[in-house]
C-alpha positions in Angstrom: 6.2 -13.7 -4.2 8.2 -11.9 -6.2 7.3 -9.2 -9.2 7.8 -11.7 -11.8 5.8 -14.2 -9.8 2.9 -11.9 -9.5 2.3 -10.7 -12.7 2.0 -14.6 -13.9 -0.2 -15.3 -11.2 -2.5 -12.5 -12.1 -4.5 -14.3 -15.1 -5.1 -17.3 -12.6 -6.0 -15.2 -9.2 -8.7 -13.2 -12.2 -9.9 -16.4 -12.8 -10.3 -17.8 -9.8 -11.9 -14.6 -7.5 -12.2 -11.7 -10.1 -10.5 -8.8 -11.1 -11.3 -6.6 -8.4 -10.2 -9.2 -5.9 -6.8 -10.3 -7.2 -6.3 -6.8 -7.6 -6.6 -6.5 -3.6 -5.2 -9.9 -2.9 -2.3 -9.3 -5.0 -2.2 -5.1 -2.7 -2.6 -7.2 0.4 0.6 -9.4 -0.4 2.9 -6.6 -1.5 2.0 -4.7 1.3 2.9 -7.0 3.4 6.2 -7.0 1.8 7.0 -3.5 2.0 6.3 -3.3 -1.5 4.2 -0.1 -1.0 4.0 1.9 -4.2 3.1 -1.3 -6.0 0.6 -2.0 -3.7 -0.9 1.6 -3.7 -1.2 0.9 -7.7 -3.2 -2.5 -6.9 -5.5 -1.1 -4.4 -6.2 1.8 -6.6 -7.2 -0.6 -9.1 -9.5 -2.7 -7.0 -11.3 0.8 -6.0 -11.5 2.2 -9.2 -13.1 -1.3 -10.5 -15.7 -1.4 -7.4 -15.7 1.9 -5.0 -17.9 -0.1 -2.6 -14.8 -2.5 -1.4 -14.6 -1.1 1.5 -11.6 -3.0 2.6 -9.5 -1.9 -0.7 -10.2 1.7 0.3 -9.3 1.3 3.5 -5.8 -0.3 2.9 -5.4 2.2 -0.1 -5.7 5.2 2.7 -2.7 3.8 4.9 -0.6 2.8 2.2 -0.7 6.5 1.1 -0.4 7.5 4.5 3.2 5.4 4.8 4.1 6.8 1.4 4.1 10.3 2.8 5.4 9.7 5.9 8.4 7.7 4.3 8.7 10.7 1.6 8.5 13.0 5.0 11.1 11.3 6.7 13.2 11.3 3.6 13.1 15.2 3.0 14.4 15.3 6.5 10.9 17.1 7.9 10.2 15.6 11.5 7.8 12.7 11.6 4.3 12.4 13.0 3.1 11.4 16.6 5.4 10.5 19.2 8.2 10.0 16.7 8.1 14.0 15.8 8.3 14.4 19.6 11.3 12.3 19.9 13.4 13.8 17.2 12.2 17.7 18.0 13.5 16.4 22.3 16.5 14.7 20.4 17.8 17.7 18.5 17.9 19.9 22.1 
């Protein structure tokens, strides 16, 4: 789905499930495509409209968590894990 699609969609999916939940259906879907600051905005949504979903939360932490390892990696700093071992074992 694109942008476009998904803001139409929105009145409909609020309809049908809620606001809380199309907020998180519609994070779910643009995670999925990559689409992660968009998706960061939609979970924080869902949270800040019911801090119990648990799920929302949950998907809101790792979507922040790829946000700063993508800002990490852009700045040129080494990345976390294994990968930071890699690229320190590379550069020797």
């Amino acid at each position: 789905a694109k942008s476009g699609q998904i803001e139409q969609a929105m009145p409909q999916l609020v309809d049908a499930v809620g606001s809380t939940k199309a907020h998180y259906n519609i994070g779910v879907i643009l995670a999925e495509q990559r689409h992660l600051v968009a998706s960061e905005e939609q979970f924080a949504a869902a949270v800040m409209e019911n801090p119990r979903l648990e799920q929302a939360a949950q998907w809101l932490t790792e979507v922040r968590r790829e946000l700063s390892e993508q800002l990490r990696v852009s700045q040129g700093a080494p990345t976390s894990g294994a990968n930071a071992a890699m690229v320190r074992t590379a550069g020797h």
